[in-house]
C-alpha positions as CSV (number, residue, x, y, z in Angstrom):
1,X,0.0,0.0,0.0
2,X,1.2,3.3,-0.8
3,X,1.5,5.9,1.8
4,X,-0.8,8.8,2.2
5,X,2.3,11.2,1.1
6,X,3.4,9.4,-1.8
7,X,-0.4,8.7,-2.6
8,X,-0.3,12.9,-3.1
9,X,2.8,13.3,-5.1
10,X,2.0,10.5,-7.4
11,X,-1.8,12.2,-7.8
12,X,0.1,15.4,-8.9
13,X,2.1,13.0,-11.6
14,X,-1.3,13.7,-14.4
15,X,-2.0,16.8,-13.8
16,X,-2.7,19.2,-16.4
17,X,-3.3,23.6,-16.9
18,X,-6.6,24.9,-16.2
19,X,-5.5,28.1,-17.9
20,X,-7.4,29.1,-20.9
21,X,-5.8,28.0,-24.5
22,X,-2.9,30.9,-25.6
23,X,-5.0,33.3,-28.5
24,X,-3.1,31.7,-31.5
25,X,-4.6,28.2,-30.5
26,X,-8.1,29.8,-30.9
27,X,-7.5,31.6,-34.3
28,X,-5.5,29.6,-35.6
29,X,-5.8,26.0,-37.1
30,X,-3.8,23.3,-36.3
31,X,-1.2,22.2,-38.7
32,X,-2.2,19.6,-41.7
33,X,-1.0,15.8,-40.9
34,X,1.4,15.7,-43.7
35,X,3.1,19.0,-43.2
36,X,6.8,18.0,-42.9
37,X,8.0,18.4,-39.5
38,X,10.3,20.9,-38.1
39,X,13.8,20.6,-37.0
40,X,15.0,19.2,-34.1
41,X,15.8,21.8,-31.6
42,X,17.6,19.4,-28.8
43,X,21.8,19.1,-29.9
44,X,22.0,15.9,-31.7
45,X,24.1,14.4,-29.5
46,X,22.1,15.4,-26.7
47,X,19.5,13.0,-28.5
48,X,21.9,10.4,-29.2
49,X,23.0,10.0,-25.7
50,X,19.1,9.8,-24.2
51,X,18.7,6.5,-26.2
52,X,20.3,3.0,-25.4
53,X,19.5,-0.5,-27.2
54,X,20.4,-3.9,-26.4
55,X,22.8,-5.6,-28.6
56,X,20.1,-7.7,-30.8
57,X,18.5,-4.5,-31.3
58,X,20.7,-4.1,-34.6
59,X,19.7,-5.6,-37.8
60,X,16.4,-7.3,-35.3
61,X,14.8,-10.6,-36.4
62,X,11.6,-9.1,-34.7
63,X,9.8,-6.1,-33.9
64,X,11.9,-4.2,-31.8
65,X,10.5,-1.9,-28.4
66,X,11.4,1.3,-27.6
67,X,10.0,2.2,-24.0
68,X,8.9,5.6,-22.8
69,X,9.1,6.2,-19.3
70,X,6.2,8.2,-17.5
71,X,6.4,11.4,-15.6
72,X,9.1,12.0,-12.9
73,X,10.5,8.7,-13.6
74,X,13.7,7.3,-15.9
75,X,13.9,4.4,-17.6
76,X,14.5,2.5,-14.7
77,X,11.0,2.2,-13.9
78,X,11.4,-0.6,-16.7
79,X,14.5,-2.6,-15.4
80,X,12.9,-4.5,-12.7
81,X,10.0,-5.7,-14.4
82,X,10.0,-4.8,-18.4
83,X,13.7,-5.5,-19.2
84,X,14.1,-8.9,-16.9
85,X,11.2,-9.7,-18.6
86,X,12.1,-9.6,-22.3
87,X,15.9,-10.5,-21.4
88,X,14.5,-13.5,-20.4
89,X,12.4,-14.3,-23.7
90,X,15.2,-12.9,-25.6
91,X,13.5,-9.8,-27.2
92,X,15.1,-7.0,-28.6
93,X,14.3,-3.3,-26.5
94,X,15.6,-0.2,-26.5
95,X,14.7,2.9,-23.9
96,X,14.8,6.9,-24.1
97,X,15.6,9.0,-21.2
98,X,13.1,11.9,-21.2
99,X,14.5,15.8,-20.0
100,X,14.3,16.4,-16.5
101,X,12.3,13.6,-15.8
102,X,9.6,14.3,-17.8
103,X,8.8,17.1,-15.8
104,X,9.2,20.2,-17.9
105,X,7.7,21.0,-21.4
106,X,6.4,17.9,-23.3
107,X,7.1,19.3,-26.4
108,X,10.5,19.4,-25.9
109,X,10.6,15.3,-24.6
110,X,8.6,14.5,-27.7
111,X,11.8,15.7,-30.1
112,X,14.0,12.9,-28.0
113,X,11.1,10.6,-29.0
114,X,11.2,11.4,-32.8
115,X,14.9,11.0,-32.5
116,X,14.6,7.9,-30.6
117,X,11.9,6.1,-33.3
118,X,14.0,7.2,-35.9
119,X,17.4,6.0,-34.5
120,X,15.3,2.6,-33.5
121,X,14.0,2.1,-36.5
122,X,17.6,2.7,-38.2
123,X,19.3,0.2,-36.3
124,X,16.9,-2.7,-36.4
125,X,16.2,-2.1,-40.0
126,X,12.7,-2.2,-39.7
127,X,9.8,-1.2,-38.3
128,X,9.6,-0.6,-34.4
129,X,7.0,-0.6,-31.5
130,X,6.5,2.4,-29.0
131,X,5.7,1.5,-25.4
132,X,4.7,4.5,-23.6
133,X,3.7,4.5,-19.7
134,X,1.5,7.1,-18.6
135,X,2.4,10.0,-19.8
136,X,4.9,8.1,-22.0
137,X,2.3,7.8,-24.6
138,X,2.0,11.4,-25.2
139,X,5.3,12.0,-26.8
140,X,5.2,9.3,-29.3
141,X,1.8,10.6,-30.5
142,X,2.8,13.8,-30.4
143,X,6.0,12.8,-32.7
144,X,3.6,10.7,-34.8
145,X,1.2,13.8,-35.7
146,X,3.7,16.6,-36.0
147,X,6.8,14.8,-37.6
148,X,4.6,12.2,-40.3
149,X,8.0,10.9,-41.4
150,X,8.1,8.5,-38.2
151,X,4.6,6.9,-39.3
152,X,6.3,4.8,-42.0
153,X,8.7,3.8,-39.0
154,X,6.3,2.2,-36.3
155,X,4.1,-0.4,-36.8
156,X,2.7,-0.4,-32.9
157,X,1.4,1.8,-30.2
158,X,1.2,0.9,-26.8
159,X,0.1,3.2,-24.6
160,X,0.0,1.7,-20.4
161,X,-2.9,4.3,-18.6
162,X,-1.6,7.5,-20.9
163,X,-4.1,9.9,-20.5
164,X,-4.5,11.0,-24.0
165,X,-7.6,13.4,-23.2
166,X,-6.1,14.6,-20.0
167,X,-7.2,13.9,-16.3
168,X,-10.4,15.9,-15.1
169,X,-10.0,14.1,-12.0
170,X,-7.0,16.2,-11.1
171,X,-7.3,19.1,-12.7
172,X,-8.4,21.3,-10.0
173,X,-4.4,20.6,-8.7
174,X,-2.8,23.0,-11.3
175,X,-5.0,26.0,-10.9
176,X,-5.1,29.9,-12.7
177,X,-2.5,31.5,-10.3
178,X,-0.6,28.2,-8.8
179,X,3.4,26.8,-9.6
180,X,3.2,23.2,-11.2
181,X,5.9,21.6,-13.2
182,X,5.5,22.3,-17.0
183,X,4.4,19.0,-17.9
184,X,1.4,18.9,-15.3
185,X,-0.3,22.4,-16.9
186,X,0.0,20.3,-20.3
187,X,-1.8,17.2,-19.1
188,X,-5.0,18.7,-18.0
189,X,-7.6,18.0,-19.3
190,X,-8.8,21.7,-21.3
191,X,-4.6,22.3,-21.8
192,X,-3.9,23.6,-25.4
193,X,-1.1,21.0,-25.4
194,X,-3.9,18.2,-25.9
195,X,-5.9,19.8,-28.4
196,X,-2.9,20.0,-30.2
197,X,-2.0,16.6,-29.8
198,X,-6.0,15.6,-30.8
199,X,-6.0,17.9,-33.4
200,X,-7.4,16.7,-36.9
201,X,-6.7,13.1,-36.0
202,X,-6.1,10.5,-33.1
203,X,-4.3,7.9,-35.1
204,X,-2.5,7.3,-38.6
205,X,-3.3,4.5,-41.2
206,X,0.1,1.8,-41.2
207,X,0.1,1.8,-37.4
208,X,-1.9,-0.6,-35.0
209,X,-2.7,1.2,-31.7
210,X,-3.0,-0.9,-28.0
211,X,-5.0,1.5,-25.5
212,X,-4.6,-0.4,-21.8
213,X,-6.3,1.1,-19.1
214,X,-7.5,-0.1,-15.6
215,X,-11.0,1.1,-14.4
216,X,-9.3,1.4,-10.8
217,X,-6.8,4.4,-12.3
218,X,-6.9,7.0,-9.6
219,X,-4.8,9.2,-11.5
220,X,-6.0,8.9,-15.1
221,X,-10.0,10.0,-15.1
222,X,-12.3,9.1,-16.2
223,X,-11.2,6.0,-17.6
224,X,-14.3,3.5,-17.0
225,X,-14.5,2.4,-20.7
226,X,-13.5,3.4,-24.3
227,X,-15.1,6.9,-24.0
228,X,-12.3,7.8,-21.5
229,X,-8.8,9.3,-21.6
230,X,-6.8,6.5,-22.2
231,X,-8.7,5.4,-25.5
232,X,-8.3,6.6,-28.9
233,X,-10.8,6.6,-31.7
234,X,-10.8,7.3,-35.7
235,X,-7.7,8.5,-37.8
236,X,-7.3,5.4,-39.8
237,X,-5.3,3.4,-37.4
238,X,-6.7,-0.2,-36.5
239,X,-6.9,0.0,-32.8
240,X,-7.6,-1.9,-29.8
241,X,-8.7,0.3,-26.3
242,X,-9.1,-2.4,-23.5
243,X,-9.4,-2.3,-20.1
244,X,-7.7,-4.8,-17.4
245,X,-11.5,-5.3,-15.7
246,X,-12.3,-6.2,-19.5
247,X,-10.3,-9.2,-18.9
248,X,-10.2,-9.8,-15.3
249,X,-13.1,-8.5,-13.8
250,X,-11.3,-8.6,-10.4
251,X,-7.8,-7.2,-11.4
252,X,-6.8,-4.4,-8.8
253,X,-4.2,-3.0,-10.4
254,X,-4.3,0.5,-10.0
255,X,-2.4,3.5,-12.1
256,X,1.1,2.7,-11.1
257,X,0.8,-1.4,-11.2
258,X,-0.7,-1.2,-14.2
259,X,3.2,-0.1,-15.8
260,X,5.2,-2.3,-13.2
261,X,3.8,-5.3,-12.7
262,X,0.2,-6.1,-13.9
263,X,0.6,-9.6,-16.0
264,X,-2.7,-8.5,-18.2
265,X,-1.2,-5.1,-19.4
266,X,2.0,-7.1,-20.2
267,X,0.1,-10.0,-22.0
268,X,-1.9,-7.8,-24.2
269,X,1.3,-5.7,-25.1
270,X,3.7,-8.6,-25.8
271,X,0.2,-9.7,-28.1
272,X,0.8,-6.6,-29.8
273,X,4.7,-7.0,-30.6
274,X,4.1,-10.7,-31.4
275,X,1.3,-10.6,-34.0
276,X,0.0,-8.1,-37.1
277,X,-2.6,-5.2,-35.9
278,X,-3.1,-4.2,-32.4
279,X,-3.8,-6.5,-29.4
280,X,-6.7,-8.9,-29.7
281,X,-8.0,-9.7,-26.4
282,X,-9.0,-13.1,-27.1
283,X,-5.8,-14.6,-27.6
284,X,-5.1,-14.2,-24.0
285,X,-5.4,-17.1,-21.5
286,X,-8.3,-17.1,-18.7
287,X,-5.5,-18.2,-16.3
288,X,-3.6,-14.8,-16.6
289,X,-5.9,-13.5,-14.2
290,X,-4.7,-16.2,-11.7
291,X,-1.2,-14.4,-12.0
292,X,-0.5,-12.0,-9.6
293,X,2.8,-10.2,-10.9
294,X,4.4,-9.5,-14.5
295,X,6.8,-11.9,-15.7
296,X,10.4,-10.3,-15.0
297,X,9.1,-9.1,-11.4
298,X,10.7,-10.9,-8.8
299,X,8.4,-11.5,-6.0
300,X,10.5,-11.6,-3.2
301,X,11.4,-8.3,-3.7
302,X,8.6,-6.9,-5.5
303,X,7.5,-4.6,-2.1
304,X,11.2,-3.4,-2.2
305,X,11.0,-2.9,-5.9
306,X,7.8,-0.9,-5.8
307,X,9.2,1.1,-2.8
308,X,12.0,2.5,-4.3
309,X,10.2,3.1,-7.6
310,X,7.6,5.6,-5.5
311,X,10.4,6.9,-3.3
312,X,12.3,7.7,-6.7
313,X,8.6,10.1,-7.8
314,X,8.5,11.8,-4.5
315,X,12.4,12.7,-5.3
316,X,12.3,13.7,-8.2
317,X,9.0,16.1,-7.7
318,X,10.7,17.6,-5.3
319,X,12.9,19.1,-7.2
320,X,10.4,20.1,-10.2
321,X,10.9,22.9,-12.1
322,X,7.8,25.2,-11.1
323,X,5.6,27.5,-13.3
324,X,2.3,29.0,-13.1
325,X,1.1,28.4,-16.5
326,X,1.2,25.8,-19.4
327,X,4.0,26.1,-21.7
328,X,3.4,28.4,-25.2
329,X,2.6,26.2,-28.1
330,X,5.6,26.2,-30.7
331,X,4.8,27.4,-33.7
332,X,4.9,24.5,-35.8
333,X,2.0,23.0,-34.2
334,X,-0.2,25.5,-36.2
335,X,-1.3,25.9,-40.0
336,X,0.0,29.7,-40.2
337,X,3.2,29.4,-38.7
């Protein structure tokens, strides 16, 4: 159980600005979906370095994953559960480091994502698959609809309780005239960051999308079926938005087990890598939901594990950059730029 204190600072994790949409966002429209995208603002090498690949990453016999860590967390969050778990089976991976901790402006994080895919999808000569925790999903769409030349370079989206329309549940934590990291303001629910993100279309034709999402998500609301935030709809993509409870009817897993440990979300993902299109529920077994951990979590020290995973959060917030309103839109994002 987590404690009360930790319970607060990871509630802060999805929050997004209450502040009214910047004037160009309103009279402006958004850019078109093939626009080419702009140039990447983050020092290549700066880029290069975020990025690291196992060794059968190059030239990969099979789809290879590039995993996005969530908000005030690294790519760590993956190595006790994610990484032992496809060492194991022998997959290829690969993981971006986000700036800061994903705390400041997700525009900026998503430019280490484009890099990322298109590094990814270089060395593994083919296409790749984005896994994206929490807000870990939002930069890879965001590269997907503002940089079209990484469509032809993913073949699946997985997005772990990414709330893609924002949290109402939170948003009264980032209000007009409070500080909140950059990244907070941006994933509220009304933020012009998400409109953005939604404009025109959700999802691109070529690419198979795998929405996971737990009806218990205290962080990511509302998310009681595929009206919610973690579910995507139209664009062209073939997509699959499934909830745990869809599954399991009695699966607990809440908005942080749901990217650490939960064996469903990892079932329906590896579903994804394994076969063509998006995850198809039925494939799973019944006796997943008999399964209380992840394969690659070790249970003997899963409480230590998950410990030191929320003690990492409550460190790393604390040390937030602070600001009391959502970052500008850059220009590119709009049709008259």
């Amino acid at each position: 159980m987590i404690p009360t204190l930790r319970r607060a600072a990871l509630g802060l994790l999805l929050l997004a600005g209450l502040t009214a949409a910047p004037a160009t966002a309103a009279t402006h429209g958004y850019a078109p979906v093939d626009r080419l995208g702009p140039r990447l603002s983050v020092p290549a090498a700066t880029l290069a370095a975020a990025v690291t690949c196992t060794p059968n990453a190059t030239r990969a016999d099979q789809e290879v994953a590039l995993f996005v860590p969530p908000t005030a967390l690294g790519p760590d969050v993956f190595a006790w559960n994610w990484f032992r778990a496809m060492d194991s089976s022998g997959r290829p991976y690969c993981s971006v480091e986000l700036p800061g901790y994903a705390l400041g402006d997700i525009q900026v994080s998503s430019e280490y994502v484009v890099h990322a895919i298109r590094h990814v999808h270089a060395v593994s000569g083919r296409k790749i698959a984005v896994v994206g925790y929490s807000q870990g999903g939002l930069e890879p769409r965001f590269a997907l609809r503002f940089w079209p030349d990484t469509r032809a370079m993913v073949a699946d989206y997985v997005a772990l309780a990414t709330p893609n329309h924002g949290s109402t549940g939170n948003d009264s934590g980032c209000a007009a005239g409070s500080s909140c990291p950059p990244s907070f303001w941006q994933m509220r629910s009304s933020s012009a960051f998400l409109k953005a993100l939604n404009s025109r279309q959700e999802t691109f034709p070529g690419i198979s999308y795998t929405n996971v999402y737990t009806v218990h998500d205290q962080y990511v609301t509302p998310n009681q079926d595929d009206t919610g935030s973690t579910s995507l709809h139209g664009g062209g993509g073939r997509i699959t938005n499934i909830a745990l409870q869809d599954l399991c009817p009695a699966d607990q897993s809440e908005h942080i087990a749901i990217g650490t440990s939960d064996p469903i979300a990892h079932a329906l993902t590896l579903d994804a890598l394994t076969h063509p299109g998006p995850a198809t529920p039925s494939r799973l077994s019944p006796d997943l939901c008999a399964q209380q951990y992840m394969p690659g979590v070790d249970p003997a020290t899963f409480a230590d594990d998950f410990a030191a995973t929320n003690a990492a959060i409550t460190a790393n917030l604390a040390t937030a950059p602070q600001v009391t309103a959502e970052p500008a839109l850059k220009a590119y994002v709009f049709a008259g730029r």
